[in-house]
C-alpha positions as CSV (number, residue, x, y, z in Angstrom):
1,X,146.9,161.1,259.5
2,X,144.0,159.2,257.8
3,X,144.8,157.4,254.6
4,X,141.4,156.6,252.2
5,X,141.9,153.3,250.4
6,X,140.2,153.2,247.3
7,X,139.4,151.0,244.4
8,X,142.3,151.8,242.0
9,X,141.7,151.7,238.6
10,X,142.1,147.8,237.2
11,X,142.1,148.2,233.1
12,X,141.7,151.1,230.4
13,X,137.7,150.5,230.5
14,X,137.1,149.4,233.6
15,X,134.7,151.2,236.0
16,X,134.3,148.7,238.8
17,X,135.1,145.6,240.3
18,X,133.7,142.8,242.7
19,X,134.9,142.6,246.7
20,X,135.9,138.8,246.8
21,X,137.5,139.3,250.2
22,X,139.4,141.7,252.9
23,X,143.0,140.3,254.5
24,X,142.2,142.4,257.2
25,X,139.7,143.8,260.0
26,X,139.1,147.1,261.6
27,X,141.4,147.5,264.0
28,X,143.9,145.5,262.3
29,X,147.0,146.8,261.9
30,X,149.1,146.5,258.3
31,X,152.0,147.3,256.6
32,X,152.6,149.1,253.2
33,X,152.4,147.2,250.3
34,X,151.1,144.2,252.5
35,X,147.8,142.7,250.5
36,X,144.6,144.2,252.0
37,X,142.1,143.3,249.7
38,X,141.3,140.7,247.0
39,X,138.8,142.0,243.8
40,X,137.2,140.5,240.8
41,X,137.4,142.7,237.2
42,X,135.7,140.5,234.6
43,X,137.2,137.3,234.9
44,X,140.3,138.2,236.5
45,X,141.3,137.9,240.4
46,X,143.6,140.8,241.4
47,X,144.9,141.5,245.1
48,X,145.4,145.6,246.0
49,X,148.3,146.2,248.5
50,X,147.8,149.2,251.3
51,X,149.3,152.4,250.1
52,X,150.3,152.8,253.5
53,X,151.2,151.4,256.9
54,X,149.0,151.7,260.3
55,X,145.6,150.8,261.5
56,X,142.5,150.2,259.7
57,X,139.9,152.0,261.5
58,X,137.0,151.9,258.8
59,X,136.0,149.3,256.3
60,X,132.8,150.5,253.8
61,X,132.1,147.6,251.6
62,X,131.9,143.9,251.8
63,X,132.5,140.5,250.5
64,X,130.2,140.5,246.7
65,X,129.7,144.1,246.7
66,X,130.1,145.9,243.3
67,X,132.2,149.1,243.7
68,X,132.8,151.8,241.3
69,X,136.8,152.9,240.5
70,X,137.9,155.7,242.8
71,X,135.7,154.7,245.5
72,X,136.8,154.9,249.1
73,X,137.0,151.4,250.8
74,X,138.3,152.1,254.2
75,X,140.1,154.4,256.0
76,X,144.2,153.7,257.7
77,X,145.0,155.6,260.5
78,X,148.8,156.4,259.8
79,X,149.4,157.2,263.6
80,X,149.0,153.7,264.6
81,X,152.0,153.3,262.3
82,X,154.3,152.1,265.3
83,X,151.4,149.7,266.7
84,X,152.9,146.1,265.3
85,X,150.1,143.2,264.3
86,X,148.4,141.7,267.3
87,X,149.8,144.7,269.2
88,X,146.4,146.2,271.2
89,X,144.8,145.3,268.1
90,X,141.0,144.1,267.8
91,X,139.6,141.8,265.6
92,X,136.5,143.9,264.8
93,X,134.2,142.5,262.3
94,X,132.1,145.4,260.6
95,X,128.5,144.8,260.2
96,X,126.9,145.1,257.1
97,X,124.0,147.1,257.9
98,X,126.7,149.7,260.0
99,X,128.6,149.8,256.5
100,X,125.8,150.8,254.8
101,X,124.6,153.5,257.4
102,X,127.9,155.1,258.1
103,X,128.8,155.2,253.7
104,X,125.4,157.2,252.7
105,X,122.3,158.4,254.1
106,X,119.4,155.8,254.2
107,X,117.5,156.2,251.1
108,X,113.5,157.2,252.5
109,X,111.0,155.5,249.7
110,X,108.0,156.6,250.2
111,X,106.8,156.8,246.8
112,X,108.6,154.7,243.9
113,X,110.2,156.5,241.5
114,X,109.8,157.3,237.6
115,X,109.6,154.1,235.7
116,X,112.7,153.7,233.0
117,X,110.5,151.5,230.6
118,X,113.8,151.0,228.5
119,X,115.5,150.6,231.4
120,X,118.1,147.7,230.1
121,X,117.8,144.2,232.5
122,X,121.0,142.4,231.9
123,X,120.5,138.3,232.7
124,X,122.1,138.7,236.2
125,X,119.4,141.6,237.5
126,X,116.4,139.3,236.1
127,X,117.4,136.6,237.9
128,X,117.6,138.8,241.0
129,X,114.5,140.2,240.5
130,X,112.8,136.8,240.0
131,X,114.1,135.3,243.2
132,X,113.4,138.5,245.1
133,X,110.1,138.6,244.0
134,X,110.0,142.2,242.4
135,X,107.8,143.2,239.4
136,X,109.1,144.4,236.2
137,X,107.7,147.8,237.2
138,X,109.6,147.7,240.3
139,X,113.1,146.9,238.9
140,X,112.7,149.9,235.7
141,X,111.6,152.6,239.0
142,X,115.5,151.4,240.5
143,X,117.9,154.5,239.6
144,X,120.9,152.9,237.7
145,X,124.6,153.6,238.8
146,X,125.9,152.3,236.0
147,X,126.9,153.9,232.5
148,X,124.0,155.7,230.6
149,X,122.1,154.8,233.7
150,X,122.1,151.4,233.6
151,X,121.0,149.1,236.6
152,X,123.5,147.1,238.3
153,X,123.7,144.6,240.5
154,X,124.5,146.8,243.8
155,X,121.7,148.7,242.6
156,X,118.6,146.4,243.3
157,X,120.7,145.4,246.8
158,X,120.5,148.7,248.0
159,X,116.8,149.6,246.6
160,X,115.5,145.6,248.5
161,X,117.1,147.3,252.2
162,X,115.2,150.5,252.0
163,X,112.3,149.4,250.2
164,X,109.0,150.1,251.9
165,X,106.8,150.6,249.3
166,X,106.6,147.6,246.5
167,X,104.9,147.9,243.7
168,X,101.8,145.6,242.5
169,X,102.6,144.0,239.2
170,X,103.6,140.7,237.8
171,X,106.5,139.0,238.4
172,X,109.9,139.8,236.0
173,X,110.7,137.1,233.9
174,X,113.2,136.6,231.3
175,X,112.7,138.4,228.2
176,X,110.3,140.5,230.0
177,X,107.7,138.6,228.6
178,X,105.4,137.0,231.1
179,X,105.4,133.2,230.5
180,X,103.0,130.5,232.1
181,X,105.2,127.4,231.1
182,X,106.0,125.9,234.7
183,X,109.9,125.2,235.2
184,X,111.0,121.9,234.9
185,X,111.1,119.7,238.1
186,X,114.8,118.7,238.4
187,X,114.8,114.8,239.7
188,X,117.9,114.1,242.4
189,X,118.5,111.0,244.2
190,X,120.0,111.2,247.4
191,X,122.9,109.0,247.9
192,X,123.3,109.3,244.3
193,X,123.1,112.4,242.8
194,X,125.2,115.4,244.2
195,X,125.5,118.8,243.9
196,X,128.1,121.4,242.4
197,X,127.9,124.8,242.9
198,X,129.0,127.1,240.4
199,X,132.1,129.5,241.5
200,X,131.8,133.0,240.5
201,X,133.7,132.8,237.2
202,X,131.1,130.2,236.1
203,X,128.5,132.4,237.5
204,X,130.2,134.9,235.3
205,X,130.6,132.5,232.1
206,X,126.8,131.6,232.6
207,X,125.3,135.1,232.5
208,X,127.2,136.5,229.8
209,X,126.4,133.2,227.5
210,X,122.4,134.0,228.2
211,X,122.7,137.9,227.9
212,X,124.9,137.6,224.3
213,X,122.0,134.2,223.1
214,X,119.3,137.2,224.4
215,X,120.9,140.1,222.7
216,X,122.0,139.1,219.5
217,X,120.6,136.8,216.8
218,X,122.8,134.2,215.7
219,X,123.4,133.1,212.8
220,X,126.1,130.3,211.7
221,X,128.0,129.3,208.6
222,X,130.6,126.9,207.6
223,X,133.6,126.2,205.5
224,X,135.8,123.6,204.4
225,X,139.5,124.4,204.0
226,X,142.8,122.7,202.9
227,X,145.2,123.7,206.1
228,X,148.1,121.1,204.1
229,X,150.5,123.6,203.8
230,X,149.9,125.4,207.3
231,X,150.5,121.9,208.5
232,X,154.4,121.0,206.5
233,X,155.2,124.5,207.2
234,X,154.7,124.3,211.1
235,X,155.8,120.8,211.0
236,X,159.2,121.7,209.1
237,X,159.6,124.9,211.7
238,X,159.0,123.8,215.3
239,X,161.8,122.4,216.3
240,X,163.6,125.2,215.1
241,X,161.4,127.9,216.9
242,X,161.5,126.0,220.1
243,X,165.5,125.9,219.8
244,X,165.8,129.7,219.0
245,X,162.9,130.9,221.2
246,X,162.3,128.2,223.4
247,X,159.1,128.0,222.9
248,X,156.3,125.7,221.3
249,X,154.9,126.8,217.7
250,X,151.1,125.8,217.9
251,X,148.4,126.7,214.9
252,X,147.0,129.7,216.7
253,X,149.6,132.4,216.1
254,X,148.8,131.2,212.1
255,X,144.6,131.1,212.9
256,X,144.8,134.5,214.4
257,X,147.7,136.3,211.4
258,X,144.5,134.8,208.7
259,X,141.7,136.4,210.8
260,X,143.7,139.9,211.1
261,X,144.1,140.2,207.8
262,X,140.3,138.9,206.2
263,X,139.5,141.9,209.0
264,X,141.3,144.1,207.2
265,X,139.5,143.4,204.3
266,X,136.2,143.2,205.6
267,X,136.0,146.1,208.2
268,X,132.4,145.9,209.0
269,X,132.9,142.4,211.1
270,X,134.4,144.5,213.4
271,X,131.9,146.1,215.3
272,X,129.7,146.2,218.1
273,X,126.2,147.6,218.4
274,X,124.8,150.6,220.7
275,X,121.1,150.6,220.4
276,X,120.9,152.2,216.6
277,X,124.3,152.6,216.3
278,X,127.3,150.6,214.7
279,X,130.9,151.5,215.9
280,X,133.6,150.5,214.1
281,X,136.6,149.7,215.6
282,X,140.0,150.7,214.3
283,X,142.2,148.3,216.2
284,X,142.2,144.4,215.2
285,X,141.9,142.4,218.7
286,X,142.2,139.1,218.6
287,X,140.5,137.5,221.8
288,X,141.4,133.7,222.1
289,X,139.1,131.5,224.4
290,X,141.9,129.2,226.6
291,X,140.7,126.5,229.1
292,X,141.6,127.0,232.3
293,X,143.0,123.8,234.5
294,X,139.3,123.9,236.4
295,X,137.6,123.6,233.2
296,X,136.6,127.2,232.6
297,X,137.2,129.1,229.6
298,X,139.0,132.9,229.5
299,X,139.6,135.3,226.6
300,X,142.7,136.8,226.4
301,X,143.3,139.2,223.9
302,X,146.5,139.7,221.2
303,X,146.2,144.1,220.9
304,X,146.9,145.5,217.1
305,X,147.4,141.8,215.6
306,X,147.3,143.7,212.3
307,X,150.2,145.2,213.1
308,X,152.3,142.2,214.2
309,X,154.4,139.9,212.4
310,X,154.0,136.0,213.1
311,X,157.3,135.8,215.5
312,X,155.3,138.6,217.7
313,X,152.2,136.7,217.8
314,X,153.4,133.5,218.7
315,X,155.3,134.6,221.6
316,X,152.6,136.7,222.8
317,X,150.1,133.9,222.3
318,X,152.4,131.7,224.8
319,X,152.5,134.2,227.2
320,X,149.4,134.4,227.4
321,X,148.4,131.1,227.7
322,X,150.7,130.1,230.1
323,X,149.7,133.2,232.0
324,X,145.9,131.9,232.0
325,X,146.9,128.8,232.9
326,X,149.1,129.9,236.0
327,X,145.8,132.9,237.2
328,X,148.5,135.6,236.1
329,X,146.7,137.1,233.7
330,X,146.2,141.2,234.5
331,X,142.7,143.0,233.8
332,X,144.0,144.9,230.8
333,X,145.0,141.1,229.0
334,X,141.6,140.3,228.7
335,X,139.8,143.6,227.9
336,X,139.2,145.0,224.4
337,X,138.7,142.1,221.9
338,X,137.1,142.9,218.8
339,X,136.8,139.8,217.4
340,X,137.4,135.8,219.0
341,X,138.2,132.7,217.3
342,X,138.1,129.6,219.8
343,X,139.6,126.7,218.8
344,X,137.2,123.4,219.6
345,X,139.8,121.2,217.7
346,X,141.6,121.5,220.6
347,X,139.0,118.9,222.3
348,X,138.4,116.7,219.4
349,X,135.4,118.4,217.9
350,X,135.2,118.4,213.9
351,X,133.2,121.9,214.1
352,X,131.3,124.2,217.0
353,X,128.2,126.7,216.9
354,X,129.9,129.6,219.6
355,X,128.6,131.9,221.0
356,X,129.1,135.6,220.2
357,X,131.6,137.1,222.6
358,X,129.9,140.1,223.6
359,X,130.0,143.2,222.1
360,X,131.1,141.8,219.5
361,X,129.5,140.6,216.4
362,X,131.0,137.5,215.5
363,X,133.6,134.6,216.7
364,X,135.0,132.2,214.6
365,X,135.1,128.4,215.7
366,X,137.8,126.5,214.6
367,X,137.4,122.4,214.0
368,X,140.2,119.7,214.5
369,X,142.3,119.1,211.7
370,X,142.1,115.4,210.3
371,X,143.8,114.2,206.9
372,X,141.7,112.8,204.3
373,X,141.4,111.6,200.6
374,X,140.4,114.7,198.8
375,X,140.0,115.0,194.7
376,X,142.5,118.2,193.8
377,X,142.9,119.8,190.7
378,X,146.8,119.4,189.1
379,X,148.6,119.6,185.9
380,X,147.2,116.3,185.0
381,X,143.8,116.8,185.9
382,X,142.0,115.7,189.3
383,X,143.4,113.2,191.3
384,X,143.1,112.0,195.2
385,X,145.4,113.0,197.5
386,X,145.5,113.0,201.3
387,X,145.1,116.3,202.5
388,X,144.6,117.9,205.7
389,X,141.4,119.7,206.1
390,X,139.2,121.5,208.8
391,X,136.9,122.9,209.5
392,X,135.4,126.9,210.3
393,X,132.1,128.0,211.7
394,X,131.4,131.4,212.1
395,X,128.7,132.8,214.4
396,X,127.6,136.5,213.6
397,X,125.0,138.8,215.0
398,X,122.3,139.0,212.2
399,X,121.3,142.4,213.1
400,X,124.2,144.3,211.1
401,X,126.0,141.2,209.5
402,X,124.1,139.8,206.4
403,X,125.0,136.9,204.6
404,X,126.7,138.4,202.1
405,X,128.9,139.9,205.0
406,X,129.7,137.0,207.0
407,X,130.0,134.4,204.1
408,X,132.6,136.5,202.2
409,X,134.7,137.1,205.8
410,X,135.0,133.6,206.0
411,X,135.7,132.7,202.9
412,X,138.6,135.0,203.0
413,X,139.8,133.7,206.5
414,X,139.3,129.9,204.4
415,X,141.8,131.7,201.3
416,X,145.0,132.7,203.8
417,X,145.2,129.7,205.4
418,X,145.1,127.6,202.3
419,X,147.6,130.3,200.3
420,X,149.3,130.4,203.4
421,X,153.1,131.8,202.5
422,X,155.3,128.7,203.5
423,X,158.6,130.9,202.3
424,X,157.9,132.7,206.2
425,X,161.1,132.2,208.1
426,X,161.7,131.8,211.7
């Protein structure tokens, strides 16, 4: 009997993934549950176990291709169920043109097609299109796979091996604005200078910077907040929470209970834009941005933080950063933030610019916290005390939040941490 293997679904929005690698060749043979192939969802590494044991006698995609959910991948023969590994097996390595052929009919262009002049180009098909050499009228006439017919990256790989027929135009360029400025010659000594290539979640981290710096307009602001009280209290409750729950009590269960609840107040912050339309989300989630060990940055995401006492938040904050840290994290942990805070305190810095998590429409930075000699207002008039203050920058997309907007969000995230209620127990 012949088994299809297909992309199984990796997340709750999720519609395809990235090949990183197969465990296995035709004519291999392999056991249920036994890893067969290795996939990238977002920024998240996940390995997909056979369904079934026997012999695989068809493989359809390869390494870096883009495949949609539900997709066949290869076929198992189930009759070669009693055939052990390296038991009459071959090691048959599919070619990639063969893959092709034998998946779909080759695509005859003798004519390009209709031109999508509003055809979206996200960052990582212009810079395709720029090293391939294809005009901007040759990328919009490229049918898009991809939701509301958007062009992907599997798209423009398939139209460059069947096309015949290139159009004359000028070269894409970013923006799609033709530009004359020449790029900039990169000086590199040899003995001296080396290179680093970017792995793919850089790759990943790169393009999504450019595409939300391209897409939305950003705008920053910036407060000044007395954090004294978050401090004693956390100071005064550690040891205890890491006694009872065994388990480290850090600021950003605190930073992400004040950001719920300004969101709360101020609904319209969390959004995201499609074309002329603003959707506004119901759920409050918080995405965090934790470094990973190589030096890359991931969001994870705390669901419903609304709806979670401070206990719930700090335990699921752990979790998730240790999970980060350790490349545990599953697809559906980072998906669906609504909002981001990032904390650059964590690396010294007094206050950051970030960059909008896309689609969102805003991400609050949040400084280190230092003490110093502030005046404060008592009983007996002002005096100078040392206090411990920080910083918060908040970057939102100016197209559908104002000033007014942004500046009174954070201002209330700046009012619940400084009336922050020190009588919470752990």
């Amino acid at each position: 009997m012949i088994t299809e293997f297909k992309m199984p679904k990796m997340g709750e929005s999720i519609s395809e993934a990235t090949i990183i690698s197969w465990t296995k060749n035709v004519g291999d043979y392999i056991e249920a549950e036994e890893t067969l192939l290795e996939v990238a969802t977002d920024k998240v590494d996940s390995e997909v176990p056979s369904p079934v044991s026997g012999t695989i006698t068809e493989i359809r995609f390869q390494k870096d291709d883009v495949v949609e959910v539900g997709t066949v991948l290869a076929l198992i023969n189930e009759k070669a169920g009693s055939q052990k590994p390296g038991a009459g097996s071959q090691n048959v390595e599919v070619k990639k043109d063969e893959v092709v052929l034998s998946q779909k009919t080759e695509t005859r262009n003798p004519k390009p097609a209709t031109r999508n002049v509003d055809a979206f180009l996200s960052p990582l098909i212009i810079s395709i299109a720029q090293k391939e050499n294809l005009s901007l009228e040759e990328v919009q006439s490229i049918p898009g796979s991809g939701i509301d017919g958007r062009i992907q990256k599997s798209d423009v790989f398939n139209y460059l091996k069947n096309r015949k027929y290139p159009l004359q135009s000028k070269p894409i360029t970013d923006n799609r604005q033709p530009t004359t400025f020449p790029k900039p010659k990169i000086n590199f000594v040899e003995g001296k200078d080396r290179i680093v290539e970017m792995d793919r979640m850089r790759k990943m981290i790169a393009d999504h910077m450019v595409y939300s710096k391209q897409t939305s307009p950003h705008v920053t602001s910036y407060l000044e907040v007395d954090v004294t009280n978050v401090v004693n209290w956390r100071n005064e409750n550690k040891d205890t929470f890491q006694e009872k729950y065994g388990e480290k009590l850090t600021f950003t269960p605190i930073f992400i209970d004040a950001v719920a609840k300004a969101i709360q107040d101020f609904p319209m912050i969390n959004v995201s834009v499609d074309e002329n339309k603003i959707i506004v989300h119901n759920d409050i989630n918080i995405g965090m941005a934790t470094a990973l060990p190589n030096g890359n940055l991931i969001v994870s995401v705390v669901k419903k933080a609304n709806e979670k006492d401070m206990i719930s938040i700090a335990k699921e904050v752990n979790q998730l950063a240790e999970n980060a840290r350790n490349n545990k994290l599953k697809p559906e942990d980072i998906q669906g933030s609504t909002f981001t805070i990032s904390n650059v305190g964590t690396f010294g810095s007094l206050m950051g610019t970030p960059i909008i998590n896309q689609p969102e429409v805003a991400i609050l930075a949040l400084g280190i916290i230092k003490k110093r000699p502030e005046v404060i207002t008592t009983e007996k008039g002002d005096e100078i005390a040392i206090r411990s203050m920080m910083f918060l920058s908040l970057s939102f997309d100016h197209r559908v939040v104002d000033g007014f907007l942004g500046g009174s969000f954070l201002k209330r995230v700046g009012d619940n941490l400084e009336q922050f209620d020190t009588t919470i127990k752990i």
